[in-house]
PyMOL Python script that loads the backbone (N, CA, C, O; Angstrom):
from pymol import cmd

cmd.read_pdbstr("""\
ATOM      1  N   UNK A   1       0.830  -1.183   0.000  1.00  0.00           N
ATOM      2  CA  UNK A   1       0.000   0.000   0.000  1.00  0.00           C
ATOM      3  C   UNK A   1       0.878   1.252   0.000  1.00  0.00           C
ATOM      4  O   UNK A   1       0.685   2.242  -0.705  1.00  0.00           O
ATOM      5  N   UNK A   2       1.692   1.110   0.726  1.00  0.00           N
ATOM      6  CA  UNK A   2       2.394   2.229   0.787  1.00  0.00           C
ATOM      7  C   UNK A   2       3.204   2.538  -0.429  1.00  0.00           C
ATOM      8  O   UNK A   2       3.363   3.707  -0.780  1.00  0.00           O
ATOM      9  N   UNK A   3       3.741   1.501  -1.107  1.00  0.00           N
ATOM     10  CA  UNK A   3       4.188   1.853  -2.635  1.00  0.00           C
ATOM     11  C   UNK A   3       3.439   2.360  -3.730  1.00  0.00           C
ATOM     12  O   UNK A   3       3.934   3.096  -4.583  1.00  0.00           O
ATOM     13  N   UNK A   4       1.992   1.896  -3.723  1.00  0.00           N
ATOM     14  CA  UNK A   4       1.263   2.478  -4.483  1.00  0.00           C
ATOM     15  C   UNK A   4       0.849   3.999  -4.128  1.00  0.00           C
ATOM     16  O   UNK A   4       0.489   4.907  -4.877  1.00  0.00           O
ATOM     17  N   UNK A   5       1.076   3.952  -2.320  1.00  0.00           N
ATOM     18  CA  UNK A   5       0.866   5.933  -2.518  1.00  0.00           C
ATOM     19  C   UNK A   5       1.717   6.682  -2.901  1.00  0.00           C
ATOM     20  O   UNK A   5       1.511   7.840  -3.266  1.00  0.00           O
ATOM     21  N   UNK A   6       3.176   5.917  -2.859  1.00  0.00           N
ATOM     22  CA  UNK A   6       4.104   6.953  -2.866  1.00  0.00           C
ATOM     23  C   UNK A   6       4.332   6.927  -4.760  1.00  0.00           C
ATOM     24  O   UNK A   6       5.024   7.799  -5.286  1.00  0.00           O
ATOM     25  N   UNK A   7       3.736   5.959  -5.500  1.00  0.00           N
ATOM     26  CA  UNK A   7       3.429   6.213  -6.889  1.00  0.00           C
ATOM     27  C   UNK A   7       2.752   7.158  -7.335  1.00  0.00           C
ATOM     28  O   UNK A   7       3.067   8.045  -8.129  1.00  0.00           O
ATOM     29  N   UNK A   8       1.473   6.882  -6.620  1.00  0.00           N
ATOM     30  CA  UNK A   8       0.271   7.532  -6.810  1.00  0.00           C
ATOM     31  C   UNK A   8      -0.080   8.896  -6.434  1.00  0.00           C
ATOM     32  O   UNK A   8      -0.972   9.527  -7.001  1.00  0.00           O
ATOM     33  N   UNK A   9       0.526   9.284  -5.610  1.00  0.00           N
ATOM     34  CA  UNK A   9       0.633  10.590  -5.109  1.00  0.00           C
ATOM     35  C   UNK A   9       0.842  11.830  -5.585  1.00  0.00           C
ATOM     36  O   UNK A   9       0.220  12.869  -5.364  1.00  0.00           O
ATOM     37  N   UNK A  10       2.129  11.536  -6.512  1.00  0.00           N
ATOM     38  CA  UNK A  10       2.576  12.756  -6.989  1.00  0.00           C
ATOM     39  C   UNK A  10       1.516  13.068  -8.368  1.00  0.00           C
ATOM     40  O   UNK A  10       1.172  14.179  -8.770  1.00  0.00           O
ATOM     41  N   UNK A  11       1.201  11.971  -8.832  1.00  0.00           N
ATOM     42  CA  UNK A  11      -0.066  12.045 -10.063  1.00  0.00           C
ATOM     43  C   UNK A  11      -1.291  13.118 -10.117  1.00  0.00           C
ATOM     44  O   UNK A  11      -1.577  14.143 -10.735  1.00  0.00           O
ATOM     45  N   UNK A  12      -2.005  12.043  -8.821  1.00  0.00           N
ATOM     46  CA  UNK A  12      -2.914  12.410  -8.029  1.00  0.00           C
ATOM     47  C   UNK A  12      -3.038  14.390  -7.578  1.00  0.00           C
ATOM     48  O   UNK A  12      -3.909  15.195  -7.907  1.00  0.00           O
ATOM     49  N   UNK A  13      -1.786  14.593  -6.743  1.00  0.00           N
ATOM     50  CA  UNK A  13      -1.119  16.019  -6.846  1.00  0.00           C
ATOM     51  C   UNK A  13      -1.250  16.793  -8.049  1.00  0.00           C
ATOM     52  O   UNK A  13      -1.576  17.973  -7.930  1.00  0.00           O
ATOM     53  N   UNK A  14      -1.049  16.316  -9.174  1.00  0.00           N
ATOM     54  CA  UNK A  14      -1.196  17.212 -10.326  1.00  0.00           C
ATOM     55  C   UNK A  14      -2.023  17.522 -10.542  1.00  0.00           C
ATOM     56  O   UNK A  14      -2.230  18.705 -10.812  1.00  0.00           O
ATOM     57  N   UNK A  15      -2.986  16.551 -10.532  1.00  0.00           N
ATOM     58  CA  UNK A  15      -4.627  16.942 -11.710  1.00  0.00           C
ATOM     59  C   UNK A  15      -5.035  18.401 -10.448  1.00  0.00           C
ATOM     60  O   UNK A  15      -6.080  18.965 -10.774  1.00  0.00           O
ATOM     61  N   UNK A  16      -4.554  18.833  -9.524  1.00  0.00           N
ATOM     62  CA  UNK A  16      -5.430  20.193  -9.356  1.00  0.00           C
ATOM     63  C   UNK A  16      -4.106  21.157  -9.543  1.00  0.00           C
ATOM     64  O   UNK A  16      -4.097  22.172  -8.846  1.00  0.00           O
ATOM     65  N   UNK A  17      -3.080  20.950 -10.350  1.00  0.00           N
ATOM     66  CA  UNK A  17      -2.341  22.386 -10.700  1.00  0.00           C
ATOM     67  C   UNK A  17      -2.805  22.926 -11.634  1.00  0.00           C
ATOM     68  O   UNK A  17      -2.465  24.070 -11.937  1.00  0.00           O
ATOM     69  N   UNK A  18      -3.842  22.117 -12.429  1.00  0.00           N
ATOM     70  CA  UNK A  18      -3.809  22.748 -13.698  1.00  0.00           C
ATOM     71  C   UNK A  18      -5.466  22.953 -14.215  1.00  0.00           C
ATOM     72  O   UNK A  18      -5.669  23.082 -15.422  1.00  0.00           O
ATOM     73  N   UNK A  19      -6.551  22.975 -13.309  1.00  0.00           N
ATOM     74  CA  UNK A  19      -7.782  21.846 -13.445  1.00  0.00           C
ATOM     75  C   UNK A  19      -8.860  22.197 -14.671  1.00  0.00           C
ATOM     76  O   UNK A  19      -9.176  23.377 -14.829  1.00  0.00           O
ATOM     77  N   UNK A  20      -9.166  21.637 -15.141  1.00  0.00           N
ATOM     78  CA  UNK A  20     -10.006  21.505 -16.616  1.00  0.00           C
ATOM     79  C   UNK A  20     -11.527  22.006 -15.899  1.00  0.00           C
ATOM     80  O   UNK A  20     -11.815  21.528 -14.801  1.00  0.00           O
ATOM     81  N   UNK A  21     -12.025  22.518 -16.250  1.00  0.00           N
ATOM     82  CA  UNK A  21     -13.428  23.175 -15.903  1.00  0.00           C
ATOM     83  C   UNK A  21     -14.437  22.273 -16.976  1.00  0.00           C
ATOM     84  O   UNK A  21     -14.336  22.264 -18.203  1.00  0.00           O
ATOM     85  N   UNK A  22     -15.152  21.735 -16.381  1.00  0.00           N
ATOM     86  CA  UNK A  22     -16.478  21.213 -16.701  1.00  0.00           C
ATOM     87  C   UNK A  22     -17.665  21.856 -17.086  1.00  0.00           C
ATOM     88  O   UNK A  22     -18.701  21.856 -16.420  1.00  0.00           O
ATOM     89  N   UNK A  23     -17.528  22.306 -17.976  1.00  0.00           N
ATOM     90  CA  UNK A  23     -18.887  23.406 -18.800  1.00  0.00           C
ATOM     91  C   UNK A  23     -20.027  22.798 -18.560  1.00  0.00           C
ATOM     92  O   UNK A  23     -20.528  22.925 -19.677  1.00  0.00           O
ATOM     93  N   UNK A  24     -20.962  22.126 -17.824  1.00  0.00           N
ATOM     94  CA  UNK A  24     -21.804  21.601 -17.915  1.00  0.00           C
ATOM     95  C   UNK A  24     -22.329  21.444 -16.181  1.00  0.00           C
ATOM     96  O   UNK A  24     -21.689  21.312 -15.138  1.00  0.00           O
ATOM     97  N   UNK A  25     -23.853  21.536 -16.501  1.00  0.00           N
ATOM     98  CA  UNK A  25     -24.169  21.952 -14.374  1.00  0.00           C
ATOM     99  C   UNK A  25     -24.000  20.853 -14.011  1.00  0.00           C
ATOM    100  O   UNK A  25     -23.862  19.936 -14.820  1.00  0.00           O
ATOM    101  N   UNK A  26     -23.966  20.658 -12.582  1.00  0.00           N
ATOM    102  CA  UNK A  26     -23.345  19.945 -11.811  1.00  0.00           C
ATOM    103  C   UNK A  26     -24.090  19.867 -10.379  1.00  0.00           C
ATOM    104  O   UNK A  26     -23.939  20.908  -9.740  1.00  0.00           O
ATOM    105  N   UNK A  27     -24.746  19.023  -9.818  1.00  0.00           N
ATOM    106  CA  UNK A  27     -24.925  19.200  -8.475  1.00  0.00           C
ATOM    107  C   UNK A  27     -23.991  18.653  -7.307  1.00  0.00           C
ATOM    108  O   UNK A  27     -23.160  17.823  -7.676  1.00  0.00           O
ATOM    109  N   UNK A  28     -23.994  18.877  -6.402  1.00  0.00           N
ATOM    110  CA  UNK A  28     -23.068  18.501  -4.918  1.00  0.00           C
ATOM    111  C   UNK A  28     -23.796  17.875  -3.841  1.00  0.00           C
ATOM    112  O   UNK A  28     -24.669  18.728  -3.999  1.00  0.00           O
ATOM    113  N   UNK A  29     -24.103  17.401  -3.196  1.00  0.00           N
ATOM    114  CA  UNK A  29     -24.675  16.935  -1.995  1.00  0.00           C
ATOM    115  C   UNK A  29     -23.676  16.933  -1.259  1.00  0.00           C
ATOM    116  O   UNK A  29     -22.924  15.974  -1.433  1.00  0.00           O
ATOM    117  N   UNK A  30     -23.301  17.884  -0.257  1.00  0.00           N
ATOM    118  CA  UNK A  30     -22.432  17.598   1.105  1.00  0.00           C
ATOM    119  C   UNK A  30     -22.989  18.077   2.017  1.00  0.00           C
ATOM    120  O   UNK A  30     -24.069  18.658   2.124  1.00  0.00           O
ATOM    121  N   UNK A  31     -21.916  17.719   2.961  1.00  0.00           N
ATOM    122  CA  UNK A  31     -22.142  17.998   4.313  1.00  0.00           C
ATOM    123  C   UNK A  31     -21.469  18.784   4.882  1.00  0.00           C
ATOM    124  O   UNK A  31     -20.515  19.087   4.166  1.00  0.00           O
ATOM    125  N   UNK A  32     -21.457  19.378   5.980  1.00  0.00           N
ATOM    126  CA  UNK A  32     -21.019  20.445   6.778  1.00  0.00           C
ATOM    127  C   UNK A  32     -19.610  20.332   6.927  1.00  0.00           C
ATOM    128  O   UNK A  32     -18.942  21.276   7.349  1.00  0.00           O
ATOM    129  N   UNK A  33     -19.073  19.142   6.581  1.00  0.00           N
ATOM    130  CA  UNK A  33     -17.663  18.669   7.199  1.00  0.00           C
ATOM    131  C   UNK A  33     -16.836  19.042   6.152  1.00  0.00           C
ATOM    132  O   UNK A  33     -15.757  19.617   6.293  1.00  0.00           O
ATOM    133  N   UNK A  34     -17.466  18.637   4.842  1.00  0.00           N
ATOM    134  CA  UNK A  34     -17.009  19.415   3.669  1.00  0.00           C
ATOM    135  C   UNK A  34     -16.891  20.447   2.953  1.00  0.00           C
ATOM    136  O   UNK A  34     -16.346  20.430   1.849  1.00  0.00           O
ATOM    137  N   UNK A  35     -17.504  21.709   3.619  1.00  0.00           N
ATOM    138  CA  UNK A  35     -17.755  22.863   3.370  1.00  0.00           C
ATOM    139  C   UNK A  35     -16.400  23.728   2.661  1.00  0.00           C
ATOM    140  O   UNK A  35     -16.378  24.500   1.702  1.00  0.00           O
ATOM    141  N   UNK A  36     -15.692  23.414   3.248  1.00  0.00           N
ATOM    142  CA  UNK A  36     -14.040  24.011   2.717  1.00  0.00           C
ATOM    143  C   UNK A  36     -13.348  23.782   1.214  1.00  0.00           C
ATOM    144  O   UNK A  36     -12.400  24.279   0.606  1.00  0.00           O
ATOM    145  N   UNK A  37     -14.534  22.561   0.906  1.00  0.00           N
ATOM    146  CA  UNK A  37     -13.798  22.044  -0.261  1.00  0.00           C
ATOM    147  C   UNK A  37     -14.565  22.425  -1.410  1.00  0.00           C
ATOM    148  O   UNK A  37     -14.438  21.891  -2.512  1.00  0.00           O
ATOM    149  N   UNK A  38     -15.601  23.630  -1.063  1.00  0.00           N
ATOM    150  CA  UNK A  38     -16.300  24.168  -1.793  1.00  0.00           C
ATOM    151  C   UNK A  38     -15.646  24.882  -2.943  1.00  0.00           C
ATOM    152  O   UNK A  38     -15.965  24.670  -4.113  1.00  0.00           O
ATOM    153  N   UNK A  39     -14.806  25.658  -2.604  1.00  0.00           N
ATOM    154  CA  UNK A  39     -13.993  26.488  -3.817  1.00  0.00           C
ATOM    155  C   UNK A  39     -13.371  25.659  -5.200  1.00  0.00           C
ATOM    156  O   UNK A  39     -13.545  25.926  -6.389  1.00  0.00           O
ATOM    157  N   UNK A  40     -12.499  24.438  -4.504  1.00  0.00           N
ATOM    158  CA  UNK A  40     -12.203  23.663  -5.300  1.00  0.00           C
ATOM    159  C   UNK A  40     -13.141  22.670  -6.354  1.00  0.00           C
ATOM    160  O   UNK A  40     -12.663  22.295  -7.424  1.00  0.00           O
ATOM    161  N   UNK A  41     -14.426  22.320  -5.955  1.00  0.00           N
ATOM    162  CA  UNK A  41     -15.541  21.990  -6.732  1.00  0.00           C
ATOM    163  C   UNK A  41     -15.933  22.641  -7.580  1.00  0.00           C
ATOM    164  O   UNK A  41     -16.218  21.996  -8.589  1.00  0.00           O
ATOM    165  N   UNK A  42     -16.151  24.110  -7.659  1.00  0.00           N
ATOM    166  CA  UNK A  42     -16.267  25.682  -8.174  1.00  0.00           C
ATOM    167  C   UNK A  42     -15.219  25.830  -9.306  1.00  0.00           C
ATOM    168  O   UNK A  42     -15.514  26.121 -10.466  1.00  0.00           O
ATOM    169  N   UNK A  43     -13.652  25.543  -8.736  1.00  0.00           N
ATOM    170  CA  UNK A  43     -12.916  25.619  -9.998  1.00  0.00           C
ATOM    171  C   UNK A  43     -12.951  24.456 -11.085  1.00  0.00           C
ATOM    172  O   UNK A  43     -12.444  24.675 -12.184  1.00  0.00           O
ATOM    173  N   UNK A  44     -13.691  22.902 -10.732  1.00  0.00           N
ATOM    174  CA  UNK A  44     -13.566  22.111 -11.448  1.00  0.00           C
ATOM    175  C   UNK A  44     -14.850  22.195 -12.244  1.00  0.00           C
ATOM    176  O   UNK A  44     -14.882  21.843 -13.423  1.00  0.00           O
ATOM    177  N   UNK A  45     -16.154  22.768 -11.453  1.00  0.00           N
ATOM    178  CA  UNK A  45     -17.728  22.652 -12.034  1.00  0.00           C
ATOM    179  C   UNK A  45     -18.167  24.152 -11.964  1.00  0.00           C
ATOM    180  O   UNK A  45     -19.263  24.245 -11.411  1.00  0.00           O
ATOM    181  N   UNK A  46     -17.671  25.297 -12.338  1.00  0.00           N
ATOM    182  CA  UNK A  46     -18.299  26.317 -12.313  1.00  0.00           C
ATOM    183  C   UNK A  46     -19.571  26.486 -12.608  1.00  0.00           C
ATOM    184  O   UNK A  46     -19.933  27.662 -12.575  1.00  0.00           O
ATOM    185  N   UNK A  47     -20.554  25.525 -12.949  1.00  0.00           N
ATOM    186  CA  UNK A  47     -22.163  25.219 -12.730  1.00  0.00           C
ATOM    187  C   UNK A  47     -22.691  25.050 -11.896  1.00  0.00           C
ATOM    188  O   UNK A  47     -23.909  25.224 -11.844  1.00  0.00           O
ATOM    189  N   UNK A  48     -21.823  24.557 -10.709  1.00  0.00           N
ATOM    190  CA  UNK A  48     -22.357  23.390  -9.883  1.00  0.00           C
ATOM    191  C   UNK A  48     -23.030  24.458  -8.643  1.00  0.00           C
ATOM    192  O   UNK A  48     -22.783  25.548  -8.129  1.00  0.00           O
ATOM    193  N   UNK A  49     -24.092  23.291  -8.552  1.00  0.00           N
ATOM    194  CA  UNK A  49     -24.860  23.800  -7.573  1.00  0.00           C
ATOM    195  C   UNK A  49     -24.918  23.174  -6.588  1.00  0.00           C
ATOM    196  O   UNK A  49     -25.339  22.024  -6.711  1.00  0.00           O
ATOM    197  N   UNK A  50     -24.611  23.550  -5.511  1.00  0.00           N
ATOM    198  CA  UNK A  50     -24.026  22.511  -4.211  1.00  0.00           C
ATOM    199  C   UNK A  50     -25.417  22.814  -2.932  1.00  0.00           C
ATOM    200  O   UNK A  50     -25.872  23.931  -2.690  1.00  0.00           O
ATOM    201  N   UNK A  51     -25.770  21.809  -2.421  1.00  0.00           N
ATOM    202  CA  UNK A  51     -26.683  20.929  -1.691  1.00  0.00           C
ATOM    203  C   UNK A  51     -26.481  20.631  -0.281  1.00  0.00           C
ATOM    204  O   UNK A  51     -26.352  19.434  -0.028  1.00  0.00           O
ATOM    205  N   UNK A  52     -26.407  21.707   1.008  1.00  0.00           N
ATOM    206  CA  UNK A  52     -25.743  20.959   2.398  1.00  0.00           C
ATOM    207  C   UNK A  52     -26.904  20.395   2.977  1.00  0.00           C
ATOM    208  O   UNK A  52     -27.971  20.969   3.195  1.00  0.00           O
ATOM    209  N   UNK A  53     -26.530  18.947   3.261  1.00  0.00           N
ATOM    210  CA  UNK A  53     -27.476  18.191   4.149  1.00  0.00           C
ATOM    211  C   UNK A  53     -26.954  18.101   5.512  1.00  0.00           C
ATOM    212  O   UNK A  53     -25.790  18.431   5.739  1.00  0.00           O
ATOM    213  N   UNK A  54     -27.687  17.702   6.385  1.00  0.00           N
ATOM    214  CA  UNK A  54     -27.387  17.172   7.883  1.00  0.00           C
ATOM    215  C   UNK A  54     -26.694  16.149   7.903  1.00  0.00           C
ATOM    216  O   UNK A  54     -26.939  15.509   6.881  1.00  0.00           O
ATOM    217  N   UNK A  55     -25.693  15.474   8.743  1.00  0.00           N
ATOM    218  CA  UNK A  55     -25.379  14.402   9.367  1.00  0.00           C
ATOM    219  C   UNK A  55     -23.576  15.365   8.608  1.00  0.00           C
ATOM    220  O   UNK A  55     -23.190  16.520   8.423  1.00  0.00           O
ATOM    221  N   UNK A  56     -22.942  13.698   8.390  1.00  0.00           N
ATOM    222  CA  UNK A  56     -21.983  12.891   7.856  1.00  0.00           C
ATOM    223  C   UNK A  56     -21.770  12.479   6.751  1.00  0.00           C
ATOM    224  O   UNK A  56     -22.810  12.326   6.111  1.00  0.00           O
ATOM    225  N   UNK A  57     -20.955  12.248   6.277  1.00  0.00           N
ATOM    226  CA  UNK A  57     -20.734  10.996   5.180  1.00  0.00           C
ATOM    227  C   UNK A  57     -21.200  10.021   5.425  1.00  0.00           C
ATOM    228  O   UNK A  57     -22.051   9.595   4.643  1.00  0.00           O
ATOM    229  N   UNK A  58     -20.818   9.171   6.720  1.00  0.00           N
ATOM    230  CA  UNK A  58     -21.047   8.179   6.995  1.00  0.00           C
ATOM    231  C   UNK A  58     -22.236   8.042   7.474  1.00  0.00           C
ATOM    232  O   UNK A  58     -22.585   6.862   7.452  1.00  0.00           O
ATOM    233  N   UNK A  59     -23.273   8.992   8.044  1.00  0.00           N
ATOM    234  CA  UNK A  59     -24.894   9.150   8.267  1.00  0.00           C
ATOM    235  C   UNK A  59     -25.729   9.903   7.431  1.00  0.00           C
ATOM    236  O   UNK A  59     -26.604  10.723   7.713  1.00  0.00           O
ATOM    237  N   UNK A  60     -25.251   9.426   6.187  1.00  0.00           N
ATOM    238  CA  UNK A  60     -26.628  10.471   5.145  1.00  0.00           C
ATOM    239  C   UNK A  60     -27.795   9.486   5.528  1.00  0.00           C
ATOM    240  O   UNK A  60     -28.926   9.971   5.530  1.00  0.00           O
ATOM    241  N   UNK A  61     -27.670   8.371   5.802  1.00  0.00           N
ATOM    242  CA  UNK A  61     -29.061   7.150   5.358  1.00  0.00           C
ATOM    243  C   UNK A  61     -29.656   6.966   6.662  1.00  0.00           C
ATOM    244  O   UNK A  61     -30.644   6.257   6.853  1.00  0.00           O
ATOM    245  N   UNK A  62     -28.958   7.703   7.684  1.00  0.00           N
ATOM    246  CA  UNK A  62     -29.915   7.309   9.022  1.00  0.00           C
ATOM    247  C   UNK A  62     -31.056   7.932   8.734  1.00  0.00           C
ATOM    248  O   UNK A  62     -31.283   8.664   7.771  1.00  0.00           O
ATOM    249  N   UNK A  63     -32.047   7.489   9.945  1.00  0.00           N
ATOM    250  CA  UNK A  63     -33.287   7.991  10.089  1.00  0.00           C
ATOM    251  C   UNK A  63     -33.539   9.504  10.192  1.00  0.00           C
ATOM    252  O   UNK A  63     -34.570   9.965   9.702  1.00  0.00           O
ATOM    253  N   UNK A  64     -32.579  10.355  10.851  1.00  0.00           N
ATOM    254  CA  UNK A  64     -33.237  11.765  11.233  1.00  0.00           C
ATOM    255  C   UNK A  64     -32.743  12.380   9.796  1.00  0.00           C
ATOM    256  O   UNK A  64     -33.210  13.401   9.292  1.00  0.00           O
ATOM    257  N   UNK A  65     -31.418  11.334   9.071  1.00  0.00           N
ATOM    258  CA  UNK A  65     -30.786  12.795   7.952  1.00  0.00           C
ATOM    259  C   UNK A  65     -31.308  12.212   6.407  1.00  0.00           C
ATOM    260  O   UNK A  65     -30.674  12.611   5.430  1.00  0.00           O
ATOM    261  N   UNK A  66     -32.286  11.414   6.227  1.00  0.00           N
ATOM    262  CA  UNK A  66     -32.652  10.547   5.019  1.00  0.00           C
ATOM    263  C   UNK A  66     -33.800  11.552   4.641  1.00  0.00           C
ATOM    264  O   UNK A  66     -33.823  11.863   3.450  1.00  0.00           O
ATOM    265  N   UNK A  67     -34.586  12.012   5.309  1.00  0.00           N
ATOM    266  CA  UNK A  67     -35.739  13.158   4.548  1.00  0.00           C
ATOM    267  C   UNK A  67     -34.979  14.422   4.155  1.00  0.00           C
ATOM    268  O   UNK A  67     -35.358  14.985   3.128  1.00  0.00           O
ATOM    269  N   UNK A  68     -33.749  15.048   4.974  1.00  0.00           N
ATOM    270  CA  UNK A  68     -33.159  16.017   4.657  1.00  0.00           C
ATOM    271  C   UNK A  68     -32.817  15.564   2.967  1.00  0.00           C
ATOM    272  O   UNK A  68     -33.250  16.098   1.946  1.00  0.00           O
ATOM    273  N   UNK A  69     -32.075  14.629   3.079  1.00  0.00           N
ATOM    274  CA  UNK A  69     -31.353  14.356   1.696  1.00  0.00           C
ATOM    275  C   UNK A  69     -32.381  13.658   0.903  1.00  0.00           C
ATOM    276  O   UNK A  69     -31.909  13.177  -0.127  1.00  0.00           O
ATOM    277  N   UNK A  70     -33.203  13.527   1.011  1.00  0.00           N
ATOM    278  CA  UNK A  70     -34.716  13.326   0.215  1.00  0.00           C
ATOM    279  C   UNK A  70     -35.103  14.727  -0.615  1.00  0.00           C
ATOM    280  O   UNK A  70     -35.272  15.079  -1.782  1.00  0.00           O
ATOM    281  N   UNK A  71     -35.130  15.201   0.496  1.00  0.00           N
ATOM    282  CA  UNK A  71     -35.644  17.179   0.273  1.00  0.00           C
ATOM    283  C   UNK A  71     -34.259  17.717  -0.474  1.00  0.00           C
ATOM    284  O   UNK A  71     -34.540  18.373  -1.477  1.00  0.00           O
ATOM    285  N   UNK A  72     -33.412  17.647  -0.329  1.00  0.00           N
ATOM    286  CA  UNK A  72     -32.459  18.196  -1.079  1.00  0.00           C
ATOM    287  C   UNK A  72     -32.313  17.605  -3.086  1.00  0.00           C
ATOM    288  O   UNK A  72     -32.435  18.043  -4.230  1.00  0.00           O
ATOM    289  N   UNK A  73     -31.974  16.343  -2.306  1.00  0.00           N
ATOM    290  CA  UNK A  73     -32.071  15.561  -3.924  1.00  0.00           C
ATOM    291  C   UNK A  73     -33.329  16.179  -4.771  1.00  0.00           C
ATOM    292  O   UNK A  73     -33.135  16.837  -5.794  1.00  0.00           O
ATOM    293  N   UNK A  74     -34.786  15.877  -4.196  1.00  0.00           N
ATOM    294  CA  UNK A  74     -35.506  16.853  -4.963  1.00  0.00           C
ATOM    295  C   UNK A  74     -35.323  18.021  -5.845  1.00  0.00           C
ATOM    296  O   UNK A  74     -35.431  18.148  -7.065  1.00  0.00           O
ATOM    297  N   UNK A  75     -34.973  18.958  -4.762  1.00  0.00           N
ATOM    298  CA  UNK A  75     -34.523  20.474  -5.350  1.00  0.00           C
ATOM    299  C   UNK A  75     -33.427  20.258  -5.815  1.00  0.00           C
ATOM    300  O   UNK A  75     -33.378  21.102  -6.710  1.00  0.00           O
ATOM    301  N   UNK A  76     -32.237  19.566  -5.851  1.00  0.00           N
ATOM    302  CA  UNK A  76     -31.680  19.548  -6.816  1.00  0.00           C
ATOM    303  C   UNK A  76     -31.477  19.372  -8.491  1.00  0.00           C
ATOM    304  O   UNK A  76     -30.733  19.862  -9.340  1.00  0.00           O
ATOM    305  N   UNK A  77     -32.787  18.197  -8.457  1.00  0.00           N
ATOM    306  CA  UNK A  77     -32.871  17.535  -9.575  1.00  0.00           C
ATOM    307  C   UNK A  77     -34.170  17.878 -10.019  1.00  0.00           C
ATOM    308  O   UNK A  77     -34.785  17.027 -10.663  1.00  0.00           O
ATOM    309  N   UNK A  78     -34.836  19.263  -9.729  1.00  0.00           N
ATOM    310  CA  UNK A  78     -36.347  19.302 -10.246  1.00  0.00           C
ATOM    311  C   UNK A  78     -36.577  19.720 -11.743  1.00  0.00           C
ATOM    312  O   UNK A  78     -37.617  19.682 -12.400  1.00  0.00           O
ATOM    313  N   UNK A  79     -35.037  20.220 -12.179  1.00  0.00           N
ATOM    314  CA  UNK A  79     -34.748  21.027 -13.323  1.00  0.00           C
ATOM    315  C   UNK A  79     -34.970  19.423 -14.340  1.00  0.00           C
ATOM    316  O   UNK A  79     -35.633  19.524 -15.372  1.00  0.00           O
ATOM    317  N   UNK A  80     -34.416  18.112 -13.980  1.00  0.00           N
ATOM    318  CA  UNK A  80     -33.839  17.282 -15.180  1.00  0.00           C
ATOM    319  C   UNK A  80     -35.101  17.029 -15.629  1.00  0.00           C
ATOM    320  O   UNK A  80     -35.272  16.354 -16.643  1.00  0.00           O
TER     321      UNK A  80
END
""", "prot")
cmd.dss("prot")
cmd.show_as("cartoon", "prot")
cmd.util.cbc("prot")
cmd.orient("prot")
C-alpha cells in the first residue's frame, strides 16, 4: 500500500495544478464537514450547484438525515 501511494501521489497532486473546468451543471450533496472544499468543486464545475445536508458521510441514510437528503435531492434535480 504504501508503494502504491508513494506512486500515486505525486499524479494524483497534479490533476489540481492545472484543473479543466467542466462546462456543464453539476450538483453537490455535502455535508457540513465538507464545506471548505467548496472552492475547489467551483474551480472544477463552475455550474455546480451545491446541496448541504445534515449528518456525515457516513450518516446520510440514518433515520433523522434521510428526509433532509430526500428534500435536497428533490430540489436539486427538479430542473432534469
Amino acid at each position: 500500500m504504501r508503494l502504491l501511494i508513494e506512486i500515486a501521489a505525486p499524479w494524483i497532486a497534479s490533476l489540481d495544478q492545472k484543473p479543466v473546468a467542466l462546462m456543464t451543471p453539476a450538483i453537490l450533496l455535502r455535508t457540513a464537514l465538507t464545506d471548505g472544499d467548496d472552492n475547489v468543486w467551483r474551480s472544477r464545475c463552475p455550474n455546480i450547484k451545491i446541496f448541504e445536508i445534515p449528518g456525515q458521510h457516513h450518516t446520510l441514510f440514518e433515520p433523522e438525515n434521510v428526509g433532509a437528503l430526500r428534500k435536497a435531492f428533490l430540489a436539486a434535480t427538479c430542473d432534469w
